[in-house]
Structures are given as C-alpha cells and as structure tokens.
C-alpha angles and dihedrals in degrees: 000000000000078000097064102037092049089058094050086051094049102052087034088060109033127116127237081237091054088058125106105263096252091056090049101046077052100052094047084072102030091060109052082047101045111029119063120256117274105027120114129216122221108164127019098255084059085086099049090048090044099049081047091050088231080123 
C-alpha cells in the first residue's frame, strides 16, 4: 500500500522539468495543441485534470 501511495504522490506532484528530456520535449508540442489557451500546467497531472475540465 505505501507503495502505491508514494507513486501517486510522485507523478501527482511532479514537475514538466523533473521529467525525463523526451517527455518534455513532448510535452513542449502536446500542450499548446491539446490544453486550452490560457491554462497553465504546473504539475504533470495538470494536463490530465485540465483535458478532463476538473480545473
């Protein structure tokens, strides 16, 4: 179980910058193209909560 929970708390919290370079440089063109103007992403899980509309 604190396995677990210490993952989801990991990737919830993690920053674009403490991803490995090829998801970044991935992420530089998936998210102009895929989050709506004007919303910013924090954390990686930002992208999943705003292509959802939870934020």
């Amino acid at each position: 179980m604190a396995e677990i929970v210490q993952w989801n708390n990991d990737l919830r919290f993690k920053r674009i910058n403490e991803m490995p370079i090829n998801l970044q440089v991935f992420l530089e063109i998936y998210i102009p193209e895929n989050i709506p103007s004007g919303k910013i992403v924090y954390y990686w899980f930002d992208v999943y909560d705003l292509e959802e509309g939870r934020i």
